[in-house]
LUMGU-842962 format. One record per atom (N, C-alpha, C): residue in three letters; residue number from 1; atom name; x, y, z. Coordinates in steps of 0.2 Angstrom, whole numbers, plus 5000, padded with zeros to 4 digits. Atoms other than C-alpha are relative to their C-alpha. Layout:
N
R_code_pos_site_px_py_pz
R_ALA_NUM_CA_X_Y_Z;
...
//
This chain:
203
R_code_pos_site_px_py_pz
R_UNK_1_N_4996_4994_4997;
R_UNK_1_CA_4910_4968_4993;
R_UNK_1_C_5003_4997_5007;
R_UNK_2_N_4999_5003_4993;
R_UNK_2_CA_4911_4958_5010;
R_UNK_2_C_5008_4996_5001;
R_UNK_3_N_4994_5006_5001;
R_UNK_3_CA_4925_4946_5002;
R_UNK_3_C_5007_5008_4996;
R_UNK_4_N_4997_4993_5001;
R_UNK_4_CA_4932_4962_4995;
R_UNK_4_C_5004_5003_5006;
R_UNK_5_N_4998_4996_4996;
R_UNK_5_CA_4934_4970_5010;
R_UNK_5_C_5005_4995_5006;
R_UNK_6_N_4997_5006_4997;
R_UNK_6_CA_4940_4953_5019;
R_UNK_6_C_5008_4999_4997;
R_UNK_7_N_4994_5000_5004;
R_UNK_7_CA_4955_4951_5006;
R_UNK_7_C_5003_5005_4999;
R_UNK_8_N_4995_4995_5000;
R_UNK_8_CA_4960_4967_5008;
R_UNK_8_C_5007_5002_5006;
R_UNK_9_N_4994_5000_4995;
R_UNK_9_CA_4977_4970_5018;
R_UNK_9_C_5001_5003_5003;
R_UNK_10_N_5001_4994_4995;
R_UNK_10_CA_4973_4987_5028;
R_UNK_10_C_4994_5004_4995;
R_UNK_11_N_5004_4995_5005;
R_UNK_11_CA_4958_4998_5025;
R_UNK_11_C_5001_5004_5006;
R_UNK_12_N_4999_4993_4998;
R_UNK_12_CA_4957_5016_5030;
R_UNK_12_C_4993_5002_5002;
R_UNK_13_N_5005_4998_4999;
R_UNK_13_CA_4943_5022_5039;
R_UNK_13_C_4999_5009_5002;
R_UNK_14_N_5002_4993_5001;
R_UNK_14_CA_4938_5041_5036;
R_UNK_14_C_4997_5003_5004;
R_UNK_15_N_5004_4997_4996;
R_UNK_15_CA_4931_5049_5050;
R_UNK_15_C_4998_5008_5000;
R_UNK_16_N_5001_4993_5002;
R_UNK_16_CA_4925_5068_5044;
R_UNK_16_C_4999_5004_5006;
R_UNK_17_N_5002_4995_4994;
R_UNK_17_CA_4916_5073_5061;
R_UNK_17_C_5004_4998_5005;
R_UNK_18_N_4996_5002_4995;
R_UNK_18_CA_4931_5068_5071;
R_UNK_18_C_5007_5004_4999;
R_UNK_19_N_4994_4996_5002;
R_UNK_19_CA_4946_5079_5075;
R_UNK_19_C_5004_5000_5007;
R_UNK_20_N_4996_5002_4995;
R_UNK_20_CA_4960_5075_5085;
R_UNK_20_C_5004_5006_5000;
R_UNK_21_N_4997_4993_5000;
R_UNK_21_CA_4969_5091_5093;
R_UNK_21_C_5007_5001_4998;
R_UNK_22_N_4994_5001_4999;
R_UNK_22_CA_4986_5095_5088;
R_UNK_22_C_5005_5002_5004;
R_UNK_23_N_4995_5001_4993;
R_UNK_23_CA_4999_5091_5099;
R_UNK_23_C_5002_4997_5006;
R_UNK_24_N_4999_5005_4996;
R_UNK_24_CA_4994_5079_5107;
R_UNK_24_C_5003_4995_4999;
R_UNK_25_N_4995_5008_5003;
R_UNK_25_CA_5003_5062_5106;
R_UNK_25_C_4995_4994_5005;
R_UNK_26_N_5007_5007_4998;
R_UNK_26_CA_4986_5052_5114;
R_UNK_26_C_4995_5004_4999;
R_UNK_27_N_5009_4996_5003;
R_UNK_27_CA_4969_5053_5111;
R_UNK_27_C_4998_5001_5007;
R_UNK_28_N_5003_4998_4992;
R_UNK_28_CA_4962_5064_5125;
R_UNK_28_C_4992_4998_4999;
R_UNK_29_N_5008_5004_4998;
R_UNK_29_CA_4943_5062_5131;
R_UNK_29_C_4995_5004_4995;
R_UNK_30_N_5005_4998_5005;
R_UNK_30_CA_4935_5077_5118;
R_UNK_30_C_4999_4994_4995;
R_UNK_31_N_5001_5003_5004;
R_UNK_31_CA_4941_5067_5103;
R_UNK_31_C_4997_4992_5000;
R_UNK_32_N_5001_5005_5000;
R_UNK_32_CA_4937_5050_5110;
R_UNK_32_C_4989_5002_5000;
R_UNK_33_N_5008_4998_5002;
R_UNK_33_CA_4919_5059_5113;
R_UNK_33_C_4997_5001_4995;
R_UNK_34_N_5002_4998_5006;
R_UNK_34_CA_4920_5063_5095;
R_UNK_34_C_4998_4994_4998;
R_UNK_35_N_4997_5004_5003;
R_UNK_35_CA_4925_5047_5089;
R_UNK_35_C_4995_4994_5003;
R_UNK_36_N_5007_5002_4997;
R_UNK_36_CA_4911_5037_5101;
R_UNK_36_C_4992_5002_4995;
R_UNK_37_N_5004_5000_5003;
R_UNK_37_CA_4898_5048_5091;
R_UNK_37_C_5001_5001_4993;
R_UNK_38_N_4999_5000_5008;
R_UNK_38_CA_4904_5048_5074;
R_UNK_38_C_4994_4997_4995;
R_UNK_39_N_5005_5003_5002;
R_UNK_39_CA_4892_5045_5062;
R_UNK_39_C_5002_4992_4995;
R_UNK_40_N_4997_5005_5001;
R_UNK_40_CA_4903_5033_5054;
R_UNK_40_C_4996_4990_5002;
R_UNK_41_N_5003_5006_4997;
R_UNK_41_CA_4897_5019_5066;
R_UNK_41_C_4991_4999_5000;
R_UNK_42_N_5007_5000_5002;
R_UNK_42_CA_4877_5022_5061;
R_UNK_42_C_5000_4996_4994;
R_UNK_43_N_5004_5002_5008;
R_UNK_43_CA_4879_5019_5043;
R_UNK_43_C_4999_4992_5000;
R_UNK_44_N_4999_5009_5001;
R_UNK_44_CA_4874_5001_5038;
R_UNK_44_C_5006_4998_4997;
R_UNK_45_N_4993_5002_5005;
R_UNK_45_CA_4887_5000_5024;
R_UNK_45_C_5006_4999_5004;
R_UNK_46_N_4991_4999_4996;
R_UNK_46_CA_4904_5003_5036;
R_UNK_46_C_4997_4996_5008;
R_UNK_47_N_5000_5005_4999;
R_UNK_47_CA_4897_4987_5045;
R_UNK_47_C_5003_4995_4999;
R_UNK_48_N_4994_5005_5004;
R_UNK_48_CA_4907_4978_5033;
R_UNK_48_C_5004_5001_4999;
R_UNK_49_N_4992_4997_5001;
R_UNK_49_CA_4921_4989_5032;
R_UNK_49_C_5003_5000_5007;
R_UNK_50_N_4996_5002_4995;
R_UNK_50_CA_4923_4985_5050;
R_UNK_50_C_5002_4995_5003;
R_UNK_51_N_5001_5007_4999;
R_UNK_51_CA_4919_4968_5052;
R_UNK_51_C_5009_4995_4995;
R_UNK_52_N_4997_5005_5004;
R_UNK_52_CA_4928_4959_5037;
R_UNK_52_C_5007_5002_5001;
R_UNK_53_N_4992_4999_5002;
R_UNK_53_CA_4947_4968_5035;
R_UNK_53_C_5002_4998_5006;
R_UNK_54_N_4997_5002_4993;
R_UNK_54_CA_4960_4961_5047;
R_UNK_54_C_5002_5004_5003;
R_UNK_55_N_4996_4995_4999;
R_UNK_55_CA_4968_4977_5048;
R_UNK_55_C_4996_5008_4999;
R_UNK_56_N_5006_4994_5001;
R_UNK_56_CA_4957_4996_5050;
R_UNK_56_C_5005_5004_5003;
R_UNK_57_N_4996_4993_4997;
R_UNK_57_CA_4966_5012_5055;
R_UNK_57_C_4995_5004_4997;
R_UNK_58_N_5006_4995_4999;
R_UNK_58_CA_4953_5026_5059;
R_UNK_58_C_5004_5006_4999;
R_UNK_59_N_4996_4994_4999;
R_UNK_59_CA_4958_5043_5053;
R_UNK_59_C_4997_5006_5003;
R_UNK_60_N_5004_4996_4999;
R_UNK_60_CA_4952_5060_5059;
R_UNK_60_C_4998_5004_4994;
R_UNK_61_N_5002_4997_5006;
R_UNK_61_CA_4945_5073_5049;
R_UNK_61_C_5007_5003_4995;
R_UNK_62_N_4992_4998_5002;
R_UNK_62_CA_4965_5079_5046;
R_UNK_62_C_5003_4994_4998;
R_UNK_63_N_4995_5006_5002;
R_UNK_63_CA_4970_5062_5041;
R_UNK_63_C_5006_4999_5005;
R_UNK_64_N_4994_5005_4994;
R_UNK_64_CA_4979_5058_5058;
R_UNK_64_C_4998_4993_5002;
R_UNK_65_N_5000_5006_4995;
R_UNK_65_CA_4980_5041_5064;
R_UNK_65_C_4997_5000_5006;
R_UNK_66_N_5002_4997_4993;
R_UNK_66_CA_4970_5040_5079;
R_UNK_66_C_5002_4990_5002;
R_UNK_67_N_4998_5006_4999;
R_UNK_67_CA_4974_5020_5081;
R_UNK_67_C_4997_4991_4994;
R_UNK_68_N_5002_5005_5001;
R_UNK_68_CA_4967_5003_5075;
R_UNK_68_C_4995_4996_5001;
R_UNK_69_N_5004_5002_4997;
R_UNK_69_CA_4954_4993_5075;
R_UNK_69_C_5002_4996_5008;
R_UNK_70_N_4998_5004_4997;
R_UNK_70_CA_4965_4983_5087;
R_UNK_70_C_5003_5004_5008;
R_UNK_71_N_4998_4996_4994;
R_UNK_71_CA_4971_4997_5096;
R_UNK_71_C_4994_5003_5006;
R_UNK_72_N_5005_4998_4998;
R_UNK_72_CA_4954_5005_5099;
R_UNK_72_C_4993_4995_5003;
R_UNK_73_N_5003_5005_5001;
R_UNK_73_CA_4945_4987_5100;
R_UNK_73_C_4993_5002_5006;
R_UNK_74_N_5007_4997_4994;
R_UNK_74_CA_4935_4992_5118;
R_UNK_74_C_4995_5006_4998;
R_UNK_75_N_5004_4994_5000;
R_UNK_75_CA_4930_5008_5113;
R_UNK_75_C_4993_4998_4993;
R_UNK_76_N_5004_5001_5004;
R_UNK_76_CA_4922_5001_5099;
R_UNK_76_C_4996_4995_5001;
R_UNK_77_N_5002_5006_4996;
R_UNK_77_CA_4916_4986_5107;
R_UNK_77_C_4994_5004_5003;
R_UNK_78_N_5005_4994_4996;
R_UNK_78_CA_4906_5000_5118;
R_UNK_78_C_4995_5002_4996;
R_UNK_79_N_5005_4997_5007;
R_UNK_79_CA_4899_5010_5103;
R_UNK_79_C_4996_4995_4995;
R_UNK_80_N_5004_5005_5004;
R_UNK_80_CA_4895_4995_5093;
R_UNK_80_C_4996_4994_5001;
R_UNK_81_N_5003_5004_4995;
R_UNK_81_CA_4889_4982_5105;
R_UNK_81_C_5002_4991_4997;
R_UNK_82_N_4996_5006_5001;
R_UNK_82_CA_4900_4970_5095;
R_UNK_82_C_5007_4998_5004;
R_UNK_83_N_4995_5004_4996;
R_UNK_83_CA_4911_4958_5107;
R_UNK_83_C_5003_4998_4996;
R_UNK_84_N_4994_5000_5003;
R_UNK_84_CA_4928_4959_5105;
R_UNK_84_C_5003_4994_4996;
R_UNK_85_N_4997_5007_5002;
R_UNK_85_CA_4930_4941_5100;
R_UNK_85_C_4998_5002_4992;
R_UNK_86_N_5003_4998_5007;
R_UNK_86_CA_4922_4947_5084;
R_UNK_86_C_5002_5005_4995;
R_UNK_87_N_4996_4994_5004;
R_UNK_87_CA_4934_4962_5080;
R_UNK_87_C_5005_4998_5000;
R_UNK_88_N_4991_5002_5001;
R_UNK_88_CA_4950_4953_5083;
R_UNK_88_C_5001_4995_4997;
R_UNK_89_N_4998_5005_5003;
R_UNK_89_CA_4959_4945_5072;
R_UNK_89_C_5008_4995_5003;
R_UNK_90_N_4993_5005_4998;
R_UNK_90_CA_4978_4940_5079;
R_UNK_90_C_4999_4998_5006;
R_UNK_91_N_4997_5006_4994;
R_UNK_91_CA_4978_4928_5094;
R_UNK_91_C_5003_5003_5004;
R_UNK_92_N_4993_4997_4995;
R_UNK_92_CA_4995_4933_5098;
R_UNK_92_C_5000_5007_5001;
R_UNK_93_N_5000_4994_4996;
R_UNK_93_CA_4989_4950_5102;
R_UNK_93_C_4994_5000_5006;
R_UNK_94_N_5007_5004_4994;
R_UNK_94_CA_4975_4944_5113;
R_UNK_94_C_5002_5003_5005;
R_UNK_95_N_4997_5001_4994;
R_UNK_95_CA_4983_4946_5130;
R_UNK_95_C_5005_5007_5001;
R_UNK_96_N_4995_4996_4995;
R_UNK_96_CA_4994_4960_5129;
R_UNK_96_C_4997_5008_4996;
R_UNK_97_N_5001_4994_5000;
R_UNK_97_CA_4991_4979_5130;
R_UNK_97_C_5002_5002_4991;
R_UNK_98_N_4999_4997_5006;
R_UNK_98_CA_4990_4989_5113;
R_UNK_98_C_5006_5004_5000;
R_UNK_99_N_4996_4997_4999;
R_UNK_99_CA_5004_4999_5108;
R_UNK_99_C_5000_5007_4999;
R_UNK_100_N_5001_4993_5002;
R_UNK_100_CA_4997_5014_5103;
R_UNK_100_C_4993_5004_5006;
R_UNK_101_N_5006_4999_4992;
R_UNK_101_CA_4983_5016_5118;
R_UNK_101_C_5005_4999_5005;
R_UNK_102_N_4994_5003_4996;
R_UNK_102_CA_4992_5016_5133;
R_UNK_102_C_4995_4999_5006;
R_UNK_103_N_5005_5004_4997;
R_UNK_103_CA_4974_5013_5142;
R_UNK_103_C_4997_4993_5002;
R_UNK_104_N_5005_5006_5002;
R_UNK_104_CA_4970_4999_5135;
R_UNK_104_C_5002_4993_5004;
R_UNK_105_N_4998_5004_4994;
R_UNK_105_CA_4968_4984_5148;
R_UNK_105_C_5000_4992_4997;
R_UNK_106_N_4998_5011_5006;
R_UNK_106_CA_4973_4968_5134;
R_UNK_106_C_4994_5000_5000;
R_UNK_107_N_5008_5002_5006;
R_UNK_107_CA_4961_4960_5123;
R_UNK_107_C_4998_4994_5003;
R_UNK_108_N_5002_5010_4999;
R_UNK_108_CA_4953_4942_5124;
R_UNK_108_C_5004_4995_5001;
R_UNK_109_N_4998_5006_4997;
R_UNK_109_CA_4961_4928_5131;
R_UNK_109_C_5001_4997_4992;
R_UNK_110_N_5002_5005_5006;
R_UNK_110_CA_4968_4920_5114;
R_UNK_110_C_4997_4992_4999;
R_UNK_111_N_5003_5004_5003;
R_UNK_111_CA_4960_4904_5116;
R_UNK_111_C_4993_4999_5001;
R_UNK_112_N_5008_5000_5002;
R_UNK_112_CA_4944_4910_5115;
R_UNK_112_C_4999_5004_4994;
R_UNK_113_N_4999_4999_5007;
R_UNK_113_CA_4948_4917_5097;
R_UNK_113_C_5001_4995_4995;
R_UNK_114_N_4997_5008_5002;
R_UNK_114_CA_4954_4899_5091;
R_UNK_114_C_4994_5003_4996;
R_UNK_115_N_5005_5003_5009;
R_UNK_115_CA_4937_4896_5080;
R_UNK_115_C_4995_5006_5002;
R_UNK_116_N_5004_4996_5001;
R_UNK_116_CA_4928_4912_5084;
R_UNK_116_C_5001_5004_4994;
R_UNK_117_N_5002_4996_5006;
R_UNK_117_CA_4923_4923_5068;
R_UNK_117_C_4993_5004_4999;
R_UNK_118_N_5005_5000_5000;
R_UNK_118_CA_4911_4933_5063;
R_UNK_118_C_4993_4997_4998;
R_UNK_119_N_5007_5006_5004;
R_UNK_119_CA_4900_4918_5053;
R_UNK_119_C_4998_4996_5006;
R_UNK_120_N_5004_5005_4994;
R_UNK_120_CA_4900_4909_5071;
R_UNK_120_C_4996_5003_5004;
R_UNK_121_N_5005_4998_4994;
R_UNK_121_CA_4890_4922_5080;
R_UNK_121_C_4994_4999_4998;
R_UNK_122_N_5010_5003_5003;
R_UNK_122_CA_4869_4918_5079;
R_UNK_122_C_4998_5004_4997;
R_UNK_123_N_5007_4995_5004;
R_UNK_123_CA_4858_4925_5068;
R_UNK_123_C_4999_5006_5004;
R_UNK_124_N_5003_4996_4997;
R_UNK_124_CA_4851_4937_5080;
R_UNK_124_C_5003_5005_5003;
R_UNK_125_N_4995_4994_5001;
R_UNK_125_CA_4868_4943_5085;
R_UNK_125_C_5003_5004_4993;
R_UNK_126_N_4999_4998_5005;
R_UNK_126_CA_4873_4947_5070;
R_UNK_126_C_4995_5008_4997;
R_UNK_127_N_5003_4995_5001;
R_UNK_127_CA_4859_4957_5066;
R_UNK_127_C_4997_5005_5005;
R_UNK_128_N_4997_4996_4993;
R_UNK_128_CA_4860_4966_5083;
R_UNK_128_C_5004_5006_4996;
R_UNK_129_N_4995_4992_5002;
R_UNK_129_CA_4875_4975_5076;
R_UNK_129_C_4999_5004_4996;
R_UNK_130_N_5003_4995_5006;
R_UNK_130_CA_4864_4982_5062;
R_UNK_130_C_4993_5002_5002;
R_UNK_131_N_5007_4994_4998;
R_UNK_131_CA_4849_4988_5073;
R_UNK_131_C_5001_5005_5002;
R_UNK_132_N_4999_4993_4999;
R_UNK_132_CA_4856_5005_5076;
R_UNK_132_C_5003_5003_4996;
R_UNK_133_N_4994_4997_5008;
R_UNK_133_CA_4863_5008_5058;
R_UNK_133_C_4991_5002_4996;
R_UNK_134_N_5002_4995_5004;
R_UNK_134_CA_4855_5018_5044;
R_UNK_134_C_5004_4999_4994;
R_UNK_135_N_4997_5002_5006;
R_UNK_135_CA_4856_5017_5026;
R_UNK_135_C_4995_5005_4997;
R_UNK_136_N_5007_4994_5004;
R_UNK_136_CA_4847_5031_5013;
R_UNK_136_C_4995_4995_4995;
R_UNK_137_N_5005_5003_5003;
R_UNK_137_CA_4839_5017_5003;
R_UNK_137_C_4999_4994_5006;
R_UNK_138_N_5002_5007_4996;
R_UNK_138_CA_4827_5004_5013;
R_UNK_138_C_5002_4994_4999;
R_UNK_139_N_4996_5008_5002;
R_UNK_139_CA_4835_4990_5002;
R_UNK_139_C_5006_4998_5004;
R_UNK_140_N_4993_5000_4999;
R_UNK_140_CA_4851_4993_5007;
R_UNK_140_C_5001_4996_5006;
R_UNK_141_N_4998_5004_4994;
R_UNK_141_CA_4849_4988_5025;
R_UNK_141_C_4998_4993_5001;
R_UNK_142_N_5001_5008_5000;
R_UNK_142_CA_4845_4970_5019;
R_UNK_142_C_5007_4998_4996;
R_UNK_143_N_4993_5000_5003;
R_UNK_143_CA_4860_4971_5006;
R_UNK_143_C_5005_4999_5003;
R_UNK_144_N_4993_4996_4996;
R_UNK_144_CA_4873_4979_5018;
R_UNK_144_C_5002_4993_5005;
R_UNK_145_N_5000_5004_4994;
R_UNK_145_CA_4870_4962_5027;
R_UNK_145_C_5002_4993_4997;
R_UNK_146_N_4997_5005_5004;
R_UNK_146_CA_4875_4951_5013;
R_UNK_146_C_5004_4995_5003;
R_UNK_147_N_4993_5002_4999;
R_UNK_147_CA_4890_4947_5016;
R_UNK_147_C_5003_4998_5008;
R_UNK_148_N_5000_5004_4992;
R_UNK_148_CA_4890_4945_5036;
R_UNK_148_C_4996_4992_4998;
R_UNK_149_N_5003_5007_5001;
R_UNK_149_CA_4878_4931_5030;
R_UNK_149_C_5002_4996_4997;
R_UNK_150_N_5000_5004_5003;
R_UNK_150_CA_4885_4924_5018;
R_UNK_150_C_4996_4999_4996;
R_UNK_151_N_5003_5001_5005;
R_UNK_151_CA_4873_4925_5006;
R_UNK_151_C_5000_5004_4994;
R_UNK_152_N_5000_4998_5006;
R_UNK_152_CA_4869_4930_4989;
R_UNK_152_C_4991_5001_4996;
R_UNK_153_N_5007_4999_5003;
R_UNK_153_CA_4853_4938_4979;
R_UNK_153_C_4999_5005_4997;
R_UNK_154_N_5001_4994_5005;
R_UNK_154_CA_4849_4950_4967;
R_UNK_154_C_4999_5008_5004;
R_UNK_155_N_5001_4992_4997;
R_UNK_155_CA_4848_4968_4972;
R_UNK_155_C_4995_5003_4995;
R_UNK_156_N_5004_4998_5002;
R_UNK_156_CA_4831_4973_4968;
R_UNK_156_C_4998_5009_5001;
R_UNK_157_N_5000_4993_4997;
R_UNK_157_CA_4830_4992_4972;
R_UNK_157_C_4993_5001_4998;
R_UNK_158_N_5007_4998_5001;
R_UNK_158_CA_4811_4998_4973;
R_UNK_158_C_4997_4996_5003;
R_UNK_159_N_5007_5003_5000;
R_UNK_159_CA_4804_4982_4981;
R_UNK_159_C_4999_5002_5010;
R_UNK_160_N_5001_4998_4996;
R_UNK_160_CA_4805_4992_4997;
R_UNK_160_C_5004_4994_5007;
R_UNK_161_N_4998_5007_4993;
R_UNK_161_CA_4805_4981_5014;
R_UNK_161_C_4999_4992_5000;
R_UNK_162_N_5001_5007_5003;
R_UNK_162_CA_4805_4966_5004;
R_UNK_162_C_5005_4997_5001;
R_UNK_163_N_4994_5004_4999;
R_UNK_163_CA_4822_4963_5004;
R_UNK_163_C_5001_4998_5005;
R_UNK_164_N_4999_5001_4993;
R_UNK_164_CA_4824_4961_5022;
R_UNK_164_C_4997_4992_5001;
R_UNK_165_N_5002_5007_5002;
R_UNK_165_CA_4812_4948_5019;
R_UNK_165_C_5003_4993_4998;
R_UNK_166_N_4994_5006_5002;
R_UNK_166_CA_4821_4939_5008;
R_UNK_166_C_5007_4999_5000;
R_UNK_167_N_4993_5001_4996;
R_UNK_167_CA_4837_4940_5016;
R_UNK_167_C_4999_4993_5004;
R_UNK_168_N_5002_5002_4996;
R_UNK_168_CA_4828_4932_5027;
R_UNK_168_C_5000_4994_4999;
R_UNK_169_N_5000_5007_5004;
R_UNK_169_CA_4823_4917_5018;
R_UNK_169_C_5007_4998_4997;
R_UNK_170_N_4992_5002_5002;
R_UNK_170_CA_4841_4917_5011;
R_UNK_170_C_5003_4996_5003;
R_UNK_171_N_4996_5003_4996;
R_UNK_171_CA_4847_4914_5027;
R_UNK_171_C_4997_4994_5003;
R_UNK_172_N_5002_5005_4998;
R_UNK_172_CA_4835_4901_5033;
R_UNK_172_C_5002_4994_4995;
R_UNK_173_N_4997_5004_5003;
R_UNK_173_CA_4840_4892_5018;
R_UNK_173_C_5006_4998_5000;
R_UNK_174_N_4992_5005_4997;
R_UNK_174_CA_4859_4888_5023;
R_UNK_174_C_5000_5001_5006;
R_UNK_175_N_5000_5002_4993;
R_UNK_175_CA_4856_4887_5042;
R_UNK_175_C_4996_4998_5002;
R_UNK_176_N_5006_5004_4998;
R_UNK_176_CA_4848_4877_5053;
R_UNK_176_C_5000_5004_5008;
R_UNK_177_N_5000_4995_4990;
R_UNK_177_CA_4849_4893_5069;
R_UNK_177_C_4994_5004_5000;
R_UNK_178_N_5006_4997_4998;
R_UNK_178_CA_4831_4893_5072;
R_UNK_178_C_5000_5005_5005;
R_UNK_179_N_5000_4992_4997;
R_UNK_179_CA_4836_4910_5083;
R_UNK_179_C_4997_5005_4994;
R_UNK_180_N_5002_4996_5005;
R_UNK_180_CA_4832_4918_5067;
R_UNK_180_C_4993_5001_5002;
R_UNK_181_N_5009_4999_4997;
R_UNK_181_CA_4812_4919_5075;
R_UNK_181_C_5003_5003_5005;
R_UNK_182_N_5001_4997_4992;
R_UNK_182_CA_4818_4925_5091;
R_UNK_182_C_5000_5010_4999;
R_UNK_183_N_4998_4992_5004;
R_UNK_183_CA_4816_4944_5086;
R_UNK_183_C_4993_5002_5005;
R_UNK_184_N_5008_4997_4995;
R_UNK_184_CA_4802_4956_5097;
R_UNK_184_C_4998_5005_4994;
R_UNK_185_N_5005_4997_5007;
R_UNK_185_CA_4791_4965_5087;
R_UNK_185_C_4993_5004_5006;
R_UNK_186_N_5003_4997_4995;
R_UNK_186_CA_4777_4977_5095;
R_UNK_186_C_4992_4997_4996;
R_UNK_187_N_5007_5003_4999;
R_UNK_187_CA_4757_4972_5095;
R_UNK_187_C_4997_5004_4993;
R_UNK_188_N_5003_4999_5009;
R_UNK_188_CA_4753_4979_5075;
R_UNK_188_C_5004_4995_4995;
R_UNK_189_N_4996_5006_5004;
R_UNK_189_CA_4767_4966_5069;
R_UNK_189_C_4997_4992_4999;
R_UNK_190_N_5000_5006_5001;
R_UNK_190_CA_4763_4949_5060;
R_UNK_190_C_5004_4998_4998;
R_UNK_191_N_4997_5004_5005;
R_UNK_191_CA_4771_4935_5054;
R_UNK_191_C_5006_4997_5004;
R_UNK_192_N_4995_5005_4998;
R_UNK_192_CA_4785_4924_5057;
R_UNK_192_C_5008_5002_4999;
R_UNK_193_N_4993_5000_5004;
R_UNK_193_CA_4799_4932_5048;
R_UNK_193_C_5004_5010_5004;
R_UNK_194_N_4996_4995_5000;
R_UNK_194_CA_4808_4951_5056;
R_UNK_194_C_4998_5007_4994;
R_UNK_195_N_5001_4991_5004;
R_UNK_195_CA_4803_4969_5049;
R_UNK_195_C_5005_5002_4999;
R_UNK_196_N_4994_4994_4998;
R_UNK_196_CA_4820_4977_5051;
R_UNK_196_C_5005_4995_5005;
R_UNK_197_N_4996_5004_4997;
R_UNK_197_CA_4836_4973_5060;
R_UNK_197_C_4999_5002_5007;
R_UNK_198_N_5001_5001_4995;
R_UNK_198_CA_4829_4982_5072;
R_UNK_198_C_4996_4996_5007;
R_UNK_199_N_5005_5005_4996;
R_UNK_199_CA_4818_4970_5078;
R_UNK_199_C_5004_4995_5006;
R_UNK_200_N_4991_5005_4995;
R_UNK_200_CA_4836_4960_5086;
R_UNK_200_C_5001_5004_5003;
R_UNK_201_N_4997_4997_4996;
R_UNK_201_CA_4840_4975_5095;
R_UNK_201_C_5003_4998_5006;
R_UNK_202_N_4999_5004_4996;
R_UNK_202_CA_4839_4967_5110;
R_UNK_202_C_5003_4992_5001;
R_UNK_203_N_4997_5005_4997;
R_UNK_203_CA_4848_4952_5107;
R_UNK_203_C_5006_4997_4999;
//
């Protein structure tokens, strides 16, 4: 799905409990307060659908355009606790103001984009951006995580919080970014290996 969503040339991001007022020709501060607690940004799945594509336009519940990932990139940065190096794809937009935001104070400095991606951030960041997310099955929130890691592994549905597990081992097997231990956990947790991705919250 990840490589899916990576190849794709614009996706469309559906936002139902968001509703932009009409008549305005900027997004005032309710809809941005909508758009801040959308549920959108909880689910684990539309981690990937905001990560991978180069190109994202958010819509409200009326199907208006509210901007871009490029356009919106701070606000989501905010809500998501993913650094901007991580959302942006073009360079040559780095530095200069959005064109649809007339807030926006320019993006990252393009030669700190050069070889940044999402595959170069650590283990622990990575899985940060998915400790405040939600999924309806327990598997999924190892699943949904695939594809940020690059890995591959059967989709067992039923083996509960095992997946997570073996995500886990997935990934110690093509990295060598012993961060993957650095995780908190509270005084009834054993083991070496992460419960949930909330256990990186903090990192």
């Amino acid at each position: 799905m990840y490589k899916w969503y990576k190849d794709a040339w614009v996706w469309y991001a559906y936002l139902t409990d968001v509703l932009w007022k009409q008549g305005l020709t900027q997004l005032d501060e309710v809809t941005m307060d909508q758009f801040r607690k959308s549920a959108w940004f909880t689910r684990g799945w539309t981690l990937q659908e905001l990560l991978a594509p180069k190109t994202v336009y958010f819509f409200d519940k009326n199907w208006r355009c509210m901007g871009t990932k490029d356009d919106l990139v701070h606000e989501i940065s905010d809500i998501t606790g993913i650094n901007t190096v991580f959302l942006l794809f073009e360079p040559d937009k780095a530095e200069s103001p959005c064109t649809r935001n007339r807030q926006c104070r320019g993006h990252m400095p393009s030669w700190v984009l050069d070889n940044a991606g999402v595959r170069d951030a650590s283990v622990p960041t990575r899985m940060s951006w998915a400790s405040k997310r939600q999924t309806t099955r327990i598997e999924d929130m190892a699943y949904c995580l695939l594809g940020i890691f690059d890995v591959n592994m059967p989709l067992l549905y039923g083996e509960g919080r095992k997946a997570f597990k073996r995500l886990q081992h997935e990934i110690i097997k093509q990295t060598d970014d012993e961060s993957i231990f650095a995780w908190t956990a509270d005084l009834t947790m054993t083991g070496v290996l992460a419960h949930s991705p909330t256990n990186f919250v903090q990192s």
